[in-house]
Phi, psi and omega in degrees: 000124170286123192216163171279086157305132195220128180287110196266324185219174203202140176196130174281146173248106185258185222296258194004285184301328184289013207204349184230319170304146184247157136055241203313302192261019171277310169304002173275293173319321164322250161354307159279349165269000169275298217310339170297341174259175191296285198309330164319310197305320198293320200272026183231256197347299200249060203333084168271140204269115221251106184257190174199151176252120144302098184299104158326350169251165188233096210239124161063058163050108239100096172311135156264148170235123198262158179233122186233154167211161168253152200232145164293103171017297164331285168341306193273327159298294170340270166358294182290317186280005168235359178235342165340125166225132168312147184018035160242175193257134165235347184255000000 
């Protein structure tokens, strides 16, 4: 199936919590600060299946850990029209 990844949400960690937290609960922390958003609601509405990364890069003693999914085209039409912001990176 050809589908669209789309980074839904971004969040910093810093270095402390990222060196002392396992796993489970740095997604968690992720997470609860998604659960704050618009999008949130749209990827629970349209049960996307919700994967998340640790960035390898590290800025300001700090992480980013990104929540990504991927959408089918339908999906991915929806999406762009209701969460598009002119010139930040969202894909």
């Amino acid at each position: 199936m050809n589908t669209h990844r789309v980074r839904f949400f971004t969040h910093m960690i810093d270095m402390d919590r990222m060196l002392t937290e396992n796993k489970i609960e740095k997604f968690h922390r992720v997470a609860d600060e998604f659960k704050k958003t618009d999008q949130y609601r749209w990827v629970e509405d349209n049960e996307i299946d919700l994967k998340w990364m640790e960035d390898n890069v590290h800025f300001a003693y700090s992480k980013q850990v990104i929540l990504y999914g991927d959408l089918t085209p339908e999906q991915y039409t929806e999406y762009a029209l209701r969460f598009f912001q002119h010139r930040q990176e969202w894909k």
